[in-house]
Phi, psi and omega in degrees: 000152168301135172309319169293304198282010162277352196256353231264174183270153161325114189264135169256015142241152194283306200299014203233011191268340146338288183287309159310352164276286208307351186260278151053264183305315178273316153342313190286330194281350171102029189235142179283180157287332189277307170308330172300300182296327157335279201309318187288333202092009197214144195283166219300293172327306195303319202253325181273002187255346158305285189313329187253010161095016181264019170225123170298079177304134168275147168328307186275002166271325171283277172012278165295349144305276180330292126007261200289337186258005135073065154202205221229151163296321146338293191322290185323317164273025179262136200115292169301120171247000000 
């Protein structure tokens, strides 16, 4: 596992680990959603609805997250089975 998602708060499902890195991540870096979906390109609703596990994300939306939140996409999935 990755130095990030080993570092992550108890997640009690694997499908949720996802989502607990990107809120994580963007904490640490100091960013609201709304500043976050900026740096994505992607509206505001969209990154919180990420965060609470109500979106079926695509490869190229983690990508560009991963992207703004300056770490790999790889990073995001590591964890996930």
């Amino acid at each position: 596992m990755s130095d990030i998602s080993s570092k992550i708060l108890f997640v009690d499902d694997e499908a949720n680990v996802l989502k607990a890195l990107v809120r994580q991540l963007r904490k640490k870096l100091g960013l609201s959603q709304e500043k976050l979906a900026e740096k994505c390109r992607l509206h505001r609703t969209y990154v919180g609805s990420v965060e609470r596990g109500e979106r079926n994300i695509s490869l190229q939306n983690i990508v560009v997250m991963a992207r703004a939140l300056k770490t790999t996409a790889s990073s995001l999935l590591d964890g996930v089975k």
